[in-house]
LUMVONU-885390 format. One record per residue (C-alpha): x, y negated, z negated; residue in one letter. Coordinates in steps of 0.5 Angstrom, whole numbers. Last residue first. Layout:
<recs>
REC; X; Y; Z; a
...
</recs>
This chain:
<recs>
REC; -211; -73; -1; x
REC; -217; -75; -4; x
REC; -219; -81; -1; x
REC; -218; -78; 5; x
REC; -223; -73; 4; x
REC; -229; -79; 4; x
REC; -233; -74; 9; x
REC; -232; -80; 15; x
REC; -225; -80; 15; x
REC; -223; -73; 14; x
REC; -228; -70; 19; x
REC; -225; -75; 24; x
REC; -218; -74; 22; x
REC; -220; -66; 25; x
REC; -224; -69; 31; x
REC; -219; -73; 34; x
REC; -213; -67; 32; x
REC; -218; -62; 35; x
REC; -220; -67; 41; x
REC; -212; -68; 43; x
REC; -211; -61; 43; x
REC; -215; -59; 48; x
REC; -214; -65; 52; x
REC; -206; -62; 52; x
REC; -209; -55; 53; x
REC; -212; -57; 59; x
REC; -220; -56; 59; x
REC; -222; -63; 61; x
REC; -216; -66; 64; x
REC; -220; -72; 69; x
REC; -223; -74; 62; x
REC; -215; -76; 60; x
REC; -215; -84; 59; x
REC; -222; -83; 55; x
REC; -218; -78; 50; x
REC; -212; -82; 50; x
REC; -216; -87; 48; x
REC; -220; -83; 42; x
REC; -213; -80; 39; x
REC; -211; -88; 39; x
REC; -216; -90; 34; x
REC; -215; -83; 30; x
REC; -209; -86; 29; x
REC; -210; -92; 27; x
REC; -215; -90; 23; x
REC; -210; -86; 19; x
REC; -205; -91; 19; x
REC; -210; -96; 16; x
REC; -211; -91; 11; x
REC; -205; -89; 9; x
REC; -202; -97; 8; x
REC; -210; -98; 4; x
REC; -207; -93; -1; x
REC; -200; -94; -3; x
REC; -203; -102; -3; x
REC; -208; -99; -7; x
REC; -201; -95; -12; x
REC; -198; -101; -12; x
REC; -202; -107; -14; x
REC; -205; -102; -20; x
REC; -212; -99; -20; x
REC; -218; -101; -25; x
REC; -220; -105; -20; x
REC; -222; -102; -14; x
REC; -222; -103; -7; x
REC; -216; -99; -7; x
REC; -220; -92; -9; x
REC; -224; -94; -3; x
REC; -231; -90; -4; x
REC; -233; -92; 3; x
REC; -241; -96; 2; x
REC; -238; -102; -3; x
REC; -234; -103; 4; x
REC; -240; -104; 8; x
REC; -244; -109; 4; x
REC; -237; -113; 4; x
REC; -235; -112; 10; x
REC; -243; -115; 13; x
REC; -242; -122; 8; x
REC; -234; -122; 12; x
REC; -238; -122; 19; x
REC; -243; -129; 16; x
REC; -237; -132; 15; x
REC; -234; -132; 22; x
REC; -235; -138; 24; x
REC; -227; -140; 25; x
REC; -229; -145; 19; x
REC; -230; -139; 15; x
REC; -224; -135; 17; x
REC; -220; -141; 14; x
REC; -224; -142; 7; x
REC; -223; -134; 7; x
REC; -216; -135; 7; x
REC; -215; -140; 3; x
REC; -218; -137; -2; x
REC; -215; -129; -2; x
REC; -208; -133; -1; x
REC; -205; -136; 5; x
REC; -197; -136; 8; x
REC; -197; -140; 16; x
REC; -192; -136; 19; x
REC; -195; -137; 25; x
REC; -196; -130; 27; x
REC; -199; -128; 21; x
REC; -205; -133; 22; x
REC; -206; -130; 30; x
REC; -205; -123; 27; x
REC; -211; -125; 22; x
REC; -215; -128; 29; x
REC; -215; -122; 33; x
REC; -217; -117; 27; x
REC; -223; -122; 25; x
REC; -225; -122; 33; x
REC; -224; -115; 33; x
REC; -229; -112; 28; x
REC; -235; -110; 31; x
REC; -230; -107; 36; x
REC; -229; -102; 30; x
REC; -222; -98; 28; x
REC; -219; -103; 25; x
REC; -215; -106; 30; x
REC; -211; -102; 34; x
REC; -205; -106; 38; x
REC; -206; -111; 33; x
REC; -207; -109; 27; x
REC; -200; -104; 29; x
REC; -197; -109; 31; x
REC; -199; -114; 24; x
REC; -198; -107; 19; x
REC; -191; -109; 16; x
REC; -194; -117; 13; x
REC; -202; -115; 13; x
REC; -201; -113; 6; x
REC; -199; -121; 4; x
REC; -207; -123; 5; x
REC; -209; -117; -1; x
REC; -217; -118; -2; x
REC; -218; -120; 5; x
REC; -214; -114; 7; x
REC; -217; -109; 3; x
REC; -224; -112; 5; x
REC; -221; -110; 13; x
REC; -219; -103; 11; x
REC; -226; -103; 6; x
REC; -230; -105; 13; x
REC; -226; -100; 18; x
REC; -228; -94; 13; x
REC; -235; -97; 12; x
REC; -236; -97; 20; x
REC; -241; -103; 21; x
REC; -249; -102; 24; x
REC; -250; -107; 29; x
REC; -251; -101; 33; x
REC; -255; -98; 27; x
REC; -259; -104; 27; x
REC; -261; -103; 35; x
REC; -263; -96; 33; x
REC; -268; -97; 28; x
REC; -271; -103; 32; x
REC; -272; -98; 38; x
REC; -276; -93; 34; x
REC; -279; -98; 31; x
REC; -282; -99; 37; x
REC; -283; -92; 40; x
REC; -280; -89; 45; x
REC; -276; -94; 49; x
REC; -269; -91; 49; x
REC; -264; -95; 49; x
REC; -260; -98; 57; x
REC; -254; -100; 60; x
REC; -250; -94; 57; x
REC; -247; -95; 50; x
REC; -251; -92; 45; x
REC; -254; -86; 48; x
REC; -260; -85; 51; x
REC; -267; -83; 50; x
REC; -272; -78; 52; x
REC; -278; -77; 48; x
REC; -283; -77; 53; x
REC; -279; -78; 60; x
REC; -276; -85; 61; x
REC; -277; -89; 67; x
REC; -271; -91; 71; x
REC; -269; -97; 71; x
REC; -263; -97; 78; x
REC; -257; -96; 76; x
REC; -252; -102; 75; x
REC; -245; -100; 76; x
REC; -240; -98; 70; x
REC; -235; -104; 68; x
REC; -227; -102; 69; x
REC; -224; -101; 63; x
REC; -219; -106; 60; x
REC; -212; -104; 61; x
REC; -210; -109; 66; x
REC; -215; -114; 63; x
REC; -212; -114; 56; x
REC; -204; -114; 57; x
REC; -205; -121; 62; x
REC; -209; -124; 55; x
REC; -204; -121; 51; x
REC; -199; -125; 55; x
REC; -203; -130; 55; x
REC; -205; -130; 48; x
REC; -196; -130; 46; x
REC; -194; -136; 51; x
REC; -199; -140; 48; x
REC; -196; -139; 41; x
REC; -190; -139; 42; x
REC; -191; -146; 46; x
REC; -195; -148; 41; x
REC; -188; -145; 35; x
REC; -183; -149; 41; x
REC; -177; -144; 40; x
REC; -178; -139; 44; x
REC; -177; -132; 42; x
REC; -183; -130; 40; x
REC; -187; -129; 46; x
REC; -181; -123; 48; x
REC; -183; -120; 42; x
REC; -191; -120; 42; x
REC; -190; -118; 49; x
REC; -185; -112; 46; x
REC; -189; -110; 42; x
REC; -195; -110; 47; x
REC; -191; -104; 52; x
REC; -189; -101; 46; x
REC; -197; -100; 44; x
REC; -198; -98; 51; x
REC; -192; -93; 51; x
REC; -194; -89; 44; x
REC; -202; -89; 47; x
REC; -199; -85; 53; x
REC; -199; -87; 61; x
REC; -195; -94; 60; x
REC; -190; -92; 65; x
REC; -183; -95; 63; x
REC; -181; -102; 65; x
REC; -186; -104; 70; x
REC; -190; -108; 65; x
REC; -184; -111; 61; x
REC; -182; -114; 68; x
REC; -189; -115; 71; x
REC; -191; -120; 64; x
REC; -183; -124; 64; x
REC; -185; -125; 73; x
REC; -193; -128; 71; x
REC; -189; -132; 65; x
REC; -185; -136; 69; x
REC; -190; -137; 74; x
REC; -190; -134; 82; x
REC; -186; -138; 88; x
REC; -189; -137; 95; x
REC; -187; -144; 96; x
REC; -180; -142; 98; x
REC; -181; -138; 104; x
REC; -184; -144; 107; x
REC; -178; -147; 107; x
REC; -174; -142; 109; x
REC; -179; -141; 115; x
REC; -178; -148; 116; x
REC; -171; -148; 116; x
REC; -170; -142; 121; x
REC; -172; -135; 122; x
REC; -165; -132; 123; x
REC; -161; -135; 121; x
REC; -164; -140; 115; x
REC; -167; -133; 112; x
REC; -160; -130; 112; x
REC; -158; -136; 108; x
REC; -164; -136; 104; x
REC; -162; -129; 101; x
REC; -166; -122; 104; x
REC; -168; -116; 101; x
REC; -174; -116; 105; x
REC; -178; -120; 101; x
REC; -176; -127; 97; x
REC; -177; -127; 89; x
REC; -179; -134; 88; x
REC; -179; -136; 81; x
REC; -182; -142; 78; x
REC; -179; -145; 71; x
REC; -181; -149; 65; x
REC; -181; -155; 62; x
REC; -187; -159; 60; x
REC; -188; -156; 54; x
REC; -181; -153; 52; x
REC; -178; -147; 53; x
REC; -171; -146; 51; x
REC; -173; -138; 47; x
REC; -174; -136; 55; x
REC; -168; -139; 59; x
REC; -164; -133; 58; x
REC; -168; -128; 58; x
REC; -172; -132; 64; x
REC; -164; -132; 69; x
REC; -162; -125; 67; x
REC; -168; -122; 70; x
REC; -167; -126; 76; x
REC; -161; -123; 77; x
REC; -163; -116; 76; x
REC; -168; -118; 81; x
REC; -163; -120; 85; x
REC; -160; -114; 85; x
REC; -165; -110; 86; x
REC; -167; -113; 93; x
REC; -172; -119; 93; x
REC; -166; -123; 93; x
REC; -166; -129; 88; x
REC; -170; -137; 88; x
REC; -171; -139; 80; x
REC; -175; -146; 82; x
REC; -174; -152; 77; x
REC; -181; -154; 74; x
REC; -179; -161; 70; x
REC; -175; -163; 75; x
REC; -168; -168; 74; x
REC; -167; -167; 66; x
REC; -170; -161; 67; x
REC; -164; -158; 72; x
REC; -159; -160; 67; x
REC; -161; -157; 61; x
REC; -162; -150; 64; x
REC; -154; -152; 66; x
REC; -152; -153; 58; x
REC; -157; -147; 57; x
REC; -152; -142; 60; x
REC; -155; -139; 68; x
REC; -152; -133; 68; x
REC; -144; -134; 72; x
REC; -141; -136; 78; x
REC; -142; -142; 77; x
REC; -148; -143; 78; x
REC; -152; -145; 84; x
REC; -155; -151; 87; x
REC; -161; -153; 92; x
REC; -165; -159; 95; x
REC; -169; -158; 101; x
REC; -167; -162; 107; x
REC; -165; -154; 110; x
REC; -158; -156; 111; x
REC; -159; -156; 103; x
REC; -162; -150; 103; x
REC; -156; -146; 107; x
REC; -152; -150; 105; x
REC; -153; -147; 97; x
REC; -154; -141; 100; x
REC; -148; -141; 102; x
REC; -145; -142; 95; x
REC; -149; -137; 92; x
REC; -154; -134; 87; x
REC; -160; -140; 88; x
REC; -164; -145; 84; x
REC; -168; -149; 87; x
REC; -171; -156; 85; x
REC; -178; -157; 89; x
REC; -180; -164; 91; x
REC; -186; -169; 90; x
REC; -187; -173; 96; x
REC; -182; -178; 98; x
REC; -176; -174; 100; x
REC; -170; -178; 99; x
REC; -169; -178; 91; x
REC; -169; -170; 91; x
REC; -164; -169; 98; x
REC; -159; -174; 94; x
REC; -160; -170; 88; x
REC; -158; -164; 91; x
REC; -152; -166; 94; x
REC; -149; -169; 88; x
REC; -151; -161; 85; x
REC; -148; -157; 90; x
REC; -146; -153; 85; x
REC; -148; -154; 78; x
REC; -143; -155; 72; x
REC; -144; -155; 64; x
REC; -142; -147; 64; x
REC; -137; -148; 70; x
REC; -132; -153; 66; x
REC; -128; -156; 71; x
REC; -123; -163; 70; x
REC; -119; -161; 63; x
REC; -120; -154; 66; x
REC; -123; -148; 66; x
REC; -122; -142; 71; x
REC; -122; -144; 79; x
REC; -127; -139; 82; x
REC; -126; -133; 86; x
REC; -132; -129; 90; x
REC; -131; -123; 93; x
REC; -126; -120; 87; x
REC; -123; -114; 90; x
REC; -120; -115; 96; x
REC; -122; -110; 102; x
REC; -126; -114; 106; x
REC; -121; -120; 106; x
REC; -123; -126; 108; x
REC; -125; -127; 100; x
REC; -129; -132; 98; x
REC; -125; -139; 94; x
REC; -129; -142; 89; x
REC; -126; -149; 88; x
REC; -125; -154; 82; x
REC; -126; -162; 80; x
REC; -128; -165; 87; x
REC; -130; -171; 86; x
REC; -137; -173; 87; x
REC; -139; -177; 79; x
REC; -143; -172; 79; x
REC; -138; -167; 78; x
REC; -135; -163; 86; x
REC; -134; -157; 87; x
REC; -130; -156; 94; x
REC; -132; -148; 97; x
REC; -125; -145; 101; x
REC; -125; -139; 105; x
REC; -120; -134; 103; x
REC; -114; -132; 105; x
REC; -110; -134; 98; x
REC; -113; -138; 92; x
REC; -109; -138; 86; x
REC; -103; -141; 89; x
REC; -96; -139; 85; x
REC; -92; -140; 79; x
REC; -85; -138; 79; x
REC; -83; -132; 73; x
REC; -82; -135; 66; x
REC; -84; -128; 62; x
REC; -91; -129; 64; x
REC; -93; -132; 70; x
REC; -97; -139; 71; x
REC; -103; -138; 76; x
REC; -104; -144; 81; x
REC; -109; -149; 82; x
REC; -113; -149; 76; x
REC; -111; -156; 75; x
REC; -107; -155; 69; x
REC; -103; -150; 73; x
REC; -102; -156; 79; x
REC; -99; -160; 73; x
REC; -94; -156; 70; x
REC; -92; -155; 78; x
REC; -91; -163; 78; x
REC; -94; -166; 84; x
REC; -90; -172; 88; x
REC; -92; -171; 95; x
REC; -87; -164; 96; x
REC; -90; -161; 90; x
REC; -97; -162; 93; x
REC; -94; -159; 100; x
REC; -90; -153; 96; x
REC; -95; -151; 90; x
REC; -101; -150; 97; x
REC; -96; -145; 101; x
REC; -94; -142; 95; x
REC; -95; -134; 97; x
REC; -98; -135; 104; x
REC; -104; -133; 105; x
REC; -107; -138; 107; x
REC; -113; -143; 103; x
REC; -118; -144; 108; x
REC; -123; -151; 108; x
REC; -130; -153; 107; x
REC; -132; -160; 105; x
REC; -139; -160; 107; x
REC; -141; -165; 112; x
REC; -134; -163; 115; x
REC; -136; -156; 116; x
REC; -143; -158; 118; x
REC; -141; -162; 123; x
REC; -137; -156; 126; x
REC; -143; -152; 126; x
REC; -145; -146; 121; x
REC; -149; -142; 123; x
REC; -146; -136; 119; x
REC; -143; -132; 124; x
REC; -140; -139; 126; x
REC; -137; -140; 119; x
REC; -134; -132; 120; x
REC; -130; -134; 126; x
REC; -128; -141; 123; x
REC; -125; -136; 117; x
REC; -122; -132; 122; x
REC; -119; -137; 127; x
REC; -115; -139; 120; x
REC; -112; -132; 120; x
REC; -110; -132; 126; x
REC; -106; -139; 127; x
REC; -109; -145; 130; x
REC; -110; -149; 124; x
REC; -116; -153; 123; x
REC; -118; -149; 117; x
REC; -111; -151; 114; x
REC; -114; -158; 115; x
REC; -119; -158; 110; x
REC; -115; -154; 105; x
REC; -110; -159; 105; x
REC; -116; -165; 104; x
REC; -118; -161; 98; x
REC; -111; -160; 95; x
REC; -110; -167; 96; x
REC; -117; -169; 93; x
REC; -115; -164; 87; x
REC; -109; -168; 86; x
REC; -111; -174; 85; x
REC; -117; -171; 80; x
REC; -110; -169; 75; x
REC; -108; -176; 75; x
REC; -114; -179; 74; x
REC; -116; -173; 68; x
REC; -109; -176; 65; x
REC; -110; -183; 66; x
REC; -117; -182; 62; x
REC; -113; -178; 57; x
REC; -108; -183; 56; x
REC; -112; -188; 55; x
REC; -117; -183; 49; x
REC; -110; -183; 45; x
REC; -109; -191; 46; x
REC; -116; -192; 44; x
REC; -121; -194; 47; x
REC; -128; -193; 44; x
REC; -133; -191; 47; x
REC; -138; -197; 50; x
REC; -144; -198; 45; x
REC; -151; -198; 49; x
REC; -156; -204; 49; x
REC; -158; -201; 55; x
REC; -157; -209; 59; x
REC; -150; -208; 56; x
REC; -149; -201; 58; x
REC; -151; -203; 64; x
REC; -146; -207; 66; x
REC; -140; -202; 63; x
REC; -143; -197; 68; x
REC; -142; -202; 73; x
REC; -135; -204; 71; x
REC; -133; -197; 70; x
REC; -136; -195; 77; x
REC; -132; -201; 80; x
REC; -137; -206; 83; x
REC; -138; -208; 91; x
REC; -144; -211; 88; x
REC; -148; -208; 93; x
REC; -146; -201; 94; x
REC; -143; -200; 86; x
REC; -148; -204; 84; x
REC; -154; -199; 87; x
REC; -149; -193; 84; x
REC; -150; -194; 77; x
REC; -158; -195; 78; x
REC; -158; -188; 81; x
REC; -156; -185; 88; x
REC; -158; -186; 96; x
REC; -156; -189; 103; x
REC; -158; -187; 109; x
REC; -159; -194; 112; x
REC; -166; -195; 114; x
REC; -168; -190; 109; x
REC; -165; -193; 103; x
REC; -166; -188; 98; x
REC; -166; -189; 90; x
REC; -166; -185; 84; x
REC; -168; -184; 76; x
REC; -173; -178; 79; x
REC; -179; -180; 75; x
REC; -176; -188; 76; x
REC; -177; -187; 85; x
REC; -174; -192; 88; x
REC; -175; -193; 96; x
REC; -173; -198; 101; x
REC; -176; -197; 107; x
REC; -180; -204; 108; x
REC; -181; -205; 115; x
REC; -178; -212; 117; x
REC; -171; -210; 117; x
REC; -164; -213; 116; x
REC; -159; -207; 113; x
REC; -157; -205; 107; x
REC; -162; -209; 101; x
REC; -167; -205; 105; x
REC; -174; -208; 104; x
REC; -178; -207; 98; x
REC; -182; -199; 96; x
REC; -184; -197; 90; x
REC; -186; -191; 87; x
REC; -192; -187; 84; x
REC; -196; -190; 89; x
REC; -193; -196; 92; x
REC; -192; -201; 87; x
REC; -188; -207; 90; x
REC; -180; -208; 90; x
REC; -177; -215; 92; x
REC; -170; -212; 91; x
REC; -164; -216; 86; x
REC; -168; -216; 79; x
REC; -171; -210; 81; x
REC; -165; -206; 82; x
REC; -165; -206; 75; x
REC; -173; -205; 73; x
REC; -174; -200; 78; x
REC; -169; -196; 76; x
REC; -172; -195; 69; x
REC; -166; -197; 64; x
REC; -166; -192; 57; x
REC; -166; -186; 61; x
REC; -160; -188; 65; x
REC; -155; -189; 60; x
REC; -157; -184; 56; x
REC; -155; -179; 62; x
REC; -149; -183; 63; x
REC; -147; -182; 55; x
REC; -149; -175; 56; x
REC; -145; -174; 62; x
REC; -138; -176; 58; x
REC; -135; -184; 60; x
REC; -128; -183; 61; x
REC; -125; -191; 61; x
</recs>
């Protein structure tokens, strides 16, 4: 019977492996696993570990290791389908239906899996061969690093030059050629012609499914003038690459070892791959392909933050960058990704070489949140040296956040990149200055550290004015108020500008946040919302300020579309004028420029028509 992954994965979510192989194997607690003696070998020490987080065991007495499906195979001498229908049982789980239709299915996979192990163990032996080409790719295996037990450990083989050398010894045990061509194993011709091996001069990589049969091959290239390096089987009744990982078996067997918690690396290449897994740390690749949502959902179910580990170089950026755009709109509470970009432009295997395992090891650990790689790649985009750029930069933050499709997710996810955006364009704090006593009728602009003393009244009279809102920016926000459904086109721009007034920020932060969540709210419902963020006493100031701007829109003697009309052309303008004094504070080192020069006539002519009421007549 043909049992998919997910009904395994059910399977085993369903049953805690510490309840079934509880049942054979006295098992205490031990922090957040348990421990028994091993049901493998006679031991007085317990080193029988099972772990439910991971869905694992391993027997370290006897080296053995797997999930609850292979503990009764190991010590039932069960058959896979009889332990699976076992559990099924236990699981309350319906078996699939078997039908004569499916029988003939599962007999064909079968078929077709016998022949893959053949072709397998050719490939191996092919590697032992004593002929030049053979001696090449064992010479390239040893550049590598790689030991004779590593080549046997790993499975590792040549495929000869020779046209049909596979087709004709599987042909001659029996295999039909339609057959080896629905395995992958040989291309099939157009026009009729004899079909012949895929794979020629190349060093072979098995790809094993979770059941550890060997469903494909990768193949690289001997040949440094061959076109494809890296050449993997195409998509089979047995191999599909979007829902497979290579090395994943392995992987998990490093995973259900180690006691402690233990990372989950994702890697670039089949090498790479070895080269952790030699390392005892549990890596796997995709198939040749950006990692597809199929295989993201893989990586979860065994560890909650998996490691993204590329190249330092660009190229591995690159990769790394394909990596989070597709991972990003998955996001979940709890399920995320790490990134590791390694120095020096060096993969894994070159670090293994030439430092070392620990020194891979510990090169792993230096490993960056998801959203810190997402923030540094927008940010290095472009330069961000014009208000148009940072204001690109914001959208494009805001954008990225609203991809992922957990809404709280989105959302935190969006006040942290905005945070990140925040404190890299914050101003630096200006440093104490010893007090200084004030001459008669000195004083000090508002801003600096300190307002001048003279007299009392003269000190209460300029912190009210601090205090003071602008009414341009106060009829713009009571216009807002007024109308909630206006701030539907104009959300970047309220938020990358505001309203022109900092006393006005926490209001402006908290409508871009109402409307990011798509919650609709009326002029009622708004206001109670603002009232319970404690913003009551801000919205009474607005009010008094507005009814000082002679804001046509405020008015309600004119229509819905012509305020809008207006409001829309206010707004743009403060906006700009907002825009202008940043570029002027960014630009002081330019006094005297022409491009200083001309920013401050724009800044002071929209000014003028701001505060003079201008604006209202145009």
């Amino acid at each position: 019977m043909r049992f998919d992954d997910h009904f395994l994965e059910e399977l085993k979510t369903r049953l805690p492996a510490s309840e079934v192989i509880g049942k054979s194997v006295k098992l205490r607690r031990n922090g957040r696993e348990w421990v028994g003696l091993s049901p493998f070998t006679k031991e007085k020490t317990p080193s029988f570990y099972v772990n439910d987080h991971k869905r694992f065991f391993h027997d370290f007495s006897s080296g053995k290791s797997g999930d609850i499906i292979t503990f009764l195979i190991e010590t039932e001498r069960l058959s896979f389908n009889e332990a699976v229908e076992r559990l099924a049982a236990e699981a309350g789980m319906a078996l699939p239906a078997v039908t004569p239709e499916t029988r003939a299915i599962e007999q064909k996979r079968q078929s077709l899996n016998d022949w893959m192990e053949l072709a397998h163990k050719w490939f191996m032996a092919r590697l032992q061969d004593r002929n030049p080409a053979a001696q090449a790719a064992r010479d390239y295996l040893t550049k590598r690093g790689l030991s004779p037990e590593d080549i046997q450990t790993y499975g590792l083989g040549y495929s000869p030059k020779e046209r049909t050398g596979l087709k004709d010894a599987l042909v001659q045990k029996g295999a039909k050629v339609s057959e080896l061509v629905e395995c992958g194993l040989l291309i099939e011709v157009e026009g009729g012609a004899a079909p012949y091996d895929r794979f020629r001069d190349r060093l072979m990589f098995p790809i094993h499914d979770q059941r550890e049969h060997v469903v494909s091959f990768g193949g690289r290239a001997l040949n440094p003038d061959e076109k494809a390096k890296y050449l993997n089987g195409p998509e089979t009744t047995l191999f599909h690459k979007g829902q497979m990982l290579f090395g994943l078996p392995r992987a998990l067997k490093i995973l259900g070892a180690e006691q402690h918690h233990a990372d989950l690396v994702v890697v670039e290449g089949y090498m790479d791959v070895i080269a952790c897994q030699r390392a005892r740390i549990a890596a796997v690749a995709p198939l040749g392909t950006a990692l597809t949502e199929e295989q993201i959902e893989i990586l979860w179910r065994r560890h909650p933050e998996p490691t993204l580990c590329f190249d330092g170089d660009k190229a591995g950026q690159r990769a790394a960058y394909r990596a989070l755009d597709r991972a990003l709109p998955k996001l979940k509470p709890g399920k995320s990704f790490k990134v590791c970009l390694i120095t020096g432009g060096k993969d894994p295997d070159d670090v293994l070489r030439e430092k070392g395992a620990l020194a891979l090891r510990d090169a792993l650990t230096e490993t960056r949140p998801f959203v810190q790689v997402l923030f540094q790649r927008e940010a290095e985009l472009e330069p961000l040296d014009t208000p148009e750029r940072k204001a690109g930069f914001k959208k494009r933050l805001r954008a990225l956040a609203a991809q992922i499709e957990d809404k709280d997710l989105a959302e935190s996810y969006r006040h942290d990149l905005l945070a990140r955006y925040d404190e890299m364009f914050a101003p630096k704090a200006r440093a104490q200055t010893p007090f200084q006593p004030y001459k008669k009728g000195e004083f000090r602009k508002r801003g600096e550290v300190y307002l001048a003393p003279a007299m009392l009244e003269s000190r209460s009279a300029a912190v009210q004015l601090s205090k003071a809102i602008d009414s341009i920016a106060a009829c713009l926000a009571q216009g807002l108020l007024d109308q909630p459904d206006w701030m539907s086109d104009q959300v970047e721009g309220l938020e990358a500008f505001g309203f022109g007034d900092e006393a006005l920020d926490p209001l402006a932060r908290t409508l871009v946040a109402i409307s990011f969540r798509g919650a609709p709210l009326d002029r009622e419902g708004l206001s109670r919302h603002l009232h319970t963020q404690g913003l009551g006493a801000l919205l009474s100031e607005i009010q008094k300020a507005a009814l000082k701007s002679g804001a046509p829109f405020l008015s309600p003697d004119i229509s819905l579309a012509d305020a809008h009309a207006r409001w829309i052309q206010a707004f743009n303008a403060m906006s700009r004028l907002t825009a202008l004094e940043r570029a002027l504070n960014s630009s002081r080192d330019r006094v005297g420029t022409e491009f200083f020069s001309r920013l401050k006539l724009e800044r002071d002519a929209l000014r003028r028509t701001l505060r003079s009421g201008q604006i209202w007549q145009e």
